[in-house]
C-alpha positions as CSV (number, residue, x, y, z in Angstrom):
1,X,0.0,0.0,0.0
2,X,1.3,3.0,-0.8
3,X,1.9,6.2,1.6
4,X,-0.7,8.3,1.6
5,X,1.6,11.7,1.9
6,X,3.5,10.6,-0.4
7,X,0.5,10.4,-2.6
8,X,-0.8,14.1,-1.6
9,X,2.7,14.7,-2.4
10,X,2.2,14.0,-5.8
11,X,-0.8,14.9,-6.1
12,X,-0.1,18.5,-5.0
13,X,2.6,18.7,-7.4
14,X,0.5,17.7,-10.5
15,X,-2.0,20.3,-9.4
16,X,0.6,23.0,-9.7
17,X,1.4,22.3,-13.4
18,X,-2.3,23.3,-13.9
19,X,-2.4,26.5,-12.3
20,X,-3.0,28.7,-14.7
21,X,-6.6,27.6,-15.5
22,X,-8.1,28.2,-12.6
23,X,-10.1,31.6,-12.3
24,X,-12.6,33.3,-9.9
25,X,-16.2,33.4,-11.6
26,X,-17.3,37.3,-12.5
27,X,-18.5,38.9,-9.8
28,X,-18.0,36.5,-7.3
29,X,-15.3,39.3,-5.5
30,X,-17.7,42.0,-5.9
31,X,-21.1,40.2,-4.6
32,X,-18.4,39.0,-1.9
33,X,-17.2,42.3,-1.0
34,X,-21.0,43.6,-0.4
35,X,-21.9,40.5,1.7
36,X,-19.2,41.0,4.0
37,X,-18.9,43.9,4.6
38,X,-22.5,44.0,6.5
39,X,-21.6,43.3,9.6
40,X,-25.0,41.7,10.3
41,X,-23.8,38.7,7.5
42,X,-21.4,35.8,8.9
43,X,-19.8,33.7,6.0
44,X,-18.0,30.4,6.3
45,X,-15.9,28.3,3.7
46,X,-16.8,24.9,4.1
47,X,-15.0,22.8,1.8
48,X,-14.1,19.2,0.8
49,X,-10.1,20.3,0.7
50,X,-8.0,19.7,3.6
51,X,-6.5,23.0,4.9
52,X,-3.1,22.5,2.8
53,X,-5.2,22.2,-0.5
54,X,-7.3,25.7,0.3
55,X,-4.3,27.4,0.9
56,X,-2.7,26.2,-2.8
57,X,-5.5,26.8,-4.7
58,X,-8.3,29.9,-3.1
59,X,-5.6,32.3,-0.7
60,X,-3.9,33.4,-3.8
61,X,-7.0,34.5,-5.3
62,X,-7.6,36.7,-2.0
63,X,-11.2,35.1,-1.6
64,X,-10.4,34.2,2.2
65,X,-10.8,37.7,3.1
66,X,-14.2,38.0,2.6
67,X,-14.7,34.9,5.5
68,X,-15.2,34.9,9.0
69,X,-14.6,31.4,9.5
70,X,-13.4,28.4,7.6
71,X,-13.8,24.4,7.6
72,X,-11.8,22.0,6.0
73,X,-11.9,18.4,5.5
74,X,-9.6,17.5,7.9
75,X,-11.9,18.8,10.8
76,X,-14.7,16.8,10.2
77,X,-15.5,13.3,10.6
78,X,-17.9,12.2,7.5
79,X,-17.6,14.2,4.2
80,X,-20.7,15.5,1.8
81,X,-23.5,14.3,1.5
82,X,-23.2,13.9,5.7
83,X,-24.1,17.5,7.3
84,X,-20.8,17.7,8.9
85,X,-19.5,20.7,7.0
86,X,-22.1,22.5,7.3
87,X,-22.9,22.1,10.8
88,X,-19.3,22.5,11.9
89,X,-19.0,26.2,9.8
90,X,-22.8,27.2,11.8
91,X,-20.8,26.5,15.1
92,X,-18.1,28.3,14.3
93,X,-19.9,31.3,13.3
94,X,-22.1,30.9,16.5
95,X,-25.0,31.1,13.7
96,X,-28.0,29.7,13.7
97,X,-29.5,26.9,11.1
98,X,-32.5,29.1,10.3
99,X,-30.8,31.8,9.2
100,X,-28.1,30.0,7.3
101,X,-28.0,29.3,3.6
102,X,-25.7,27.2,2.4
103,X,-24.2,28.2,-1.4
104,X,-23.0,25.0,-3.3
105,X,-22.6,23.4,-7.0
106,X,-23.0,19.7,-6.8
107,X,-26.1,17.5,-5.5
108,X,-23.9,16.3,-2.5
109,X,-23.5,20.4,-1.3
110,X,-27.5,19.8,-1.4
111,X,-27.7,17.2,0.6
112,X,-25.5,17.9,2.9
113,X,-27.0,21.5,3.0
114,X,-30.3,19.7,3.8
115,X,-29.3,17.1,6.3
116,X,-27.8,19.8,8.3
117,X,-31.5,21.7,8.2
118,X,-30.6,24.6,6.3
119,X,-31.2,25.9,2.6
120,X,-29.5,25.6,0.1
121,X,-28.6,27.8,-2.8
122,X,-27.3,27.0,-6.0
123,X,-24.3,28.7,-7.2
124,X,-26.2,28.3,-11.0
125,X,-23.2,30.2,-12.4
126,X,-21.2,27.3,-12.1
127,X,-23.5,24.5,-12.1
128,X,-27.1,24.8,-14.2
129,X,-30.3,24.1,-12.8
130,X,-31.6,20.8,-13.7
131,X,-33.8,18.1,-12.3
132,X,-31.5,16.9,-10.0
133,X,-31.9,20.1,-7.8
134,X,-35.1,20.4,-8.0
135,X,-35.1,20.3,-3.8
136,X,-32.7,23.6,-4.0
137,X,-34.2,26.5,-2.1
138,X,-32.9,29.2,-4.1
139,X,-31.1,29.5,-7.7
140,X,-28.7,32.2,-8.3
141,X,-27.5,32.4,-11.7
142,X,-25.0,35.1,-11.2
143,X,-23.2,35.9,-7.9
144,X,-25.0,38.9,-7.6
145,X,-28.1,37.5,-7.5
146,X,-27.3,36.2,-3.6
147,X,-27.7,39.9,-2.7
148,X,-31.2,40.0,-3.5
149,X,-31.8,37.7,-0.6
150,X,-33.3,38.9,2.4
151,X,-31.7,36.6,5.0
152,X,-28.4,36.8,3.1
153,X,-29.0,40.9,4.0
154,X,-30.4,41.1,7.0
């Protein structure tokens, strides 16, 4: 069996030669900037990386500073579709499940958005709205559209 760091190891280095394709969707930074900068809005990363992977691939795109709070993979004990992610960022932000929505792009961020009791949104500028989120609460097509949302602004 091989080592697993050894395999990260790798892994982290193939990553690299691919770099240059990654981007930050338009207007995610700007609908961002708004959010957070009402103090009455708490926001959370919770993602499937481990810390080590955040930090190669979203700090250099400056997205962390929009964040009050951050969970990684490595905190929790059962990935998505399991709530764990999601209730782990609400107790970190002291929040409350009622007045969370959870912002994802894949059916598992659904589920794991509903078996934690909160809504879900569907970031539709990455992933389109089909039948398979039919069970999403909201559907934002462009980042701006999150503004629009009253407990998002409140």
């Amino acid at each position: 069996m091989r080592d697993p760091d050894q395999i990260q190891k790798e892994w982290f280095a193939e990553i690299s030669n691919f770099k240059q394709y990654a981007h930050v969707y338009p207007g995610i930074k700007a609908a961002l900037g708004v959010l957070h900068a009402d103090p009455a809005n708490q926001m959370a990363i919770a993602t499937s990386k481990v810390e080590a992977e955040f930090h190669r691939d979203v700090t250099r795109f400056n997205l962390d500073d929009f964040f009050d709070a951050f969970v990684f993979s490595n905190e929790i004990k059962r990935g998505k579709p399991a709530p764990d992610l999601v209730l782990k960022g609400i107790e970190k932000l002291s929040a409350s499940p009622e007045a969370t929505i959870y912002i994802g792009d894949t059916i598992y961020d659904m589920q794991a958005a509903h078996a934690a009791n909160v809504a879900f949104g569907l970031a539709g500028w990455r992933t389109k709205k089909t039948a398979a989120f039919k069970d999403a609460d909201y559907d934002f097509e462009t980042p701006a559209e999150m503004l629009k949302i009253d407990a998002l602004s409140d």
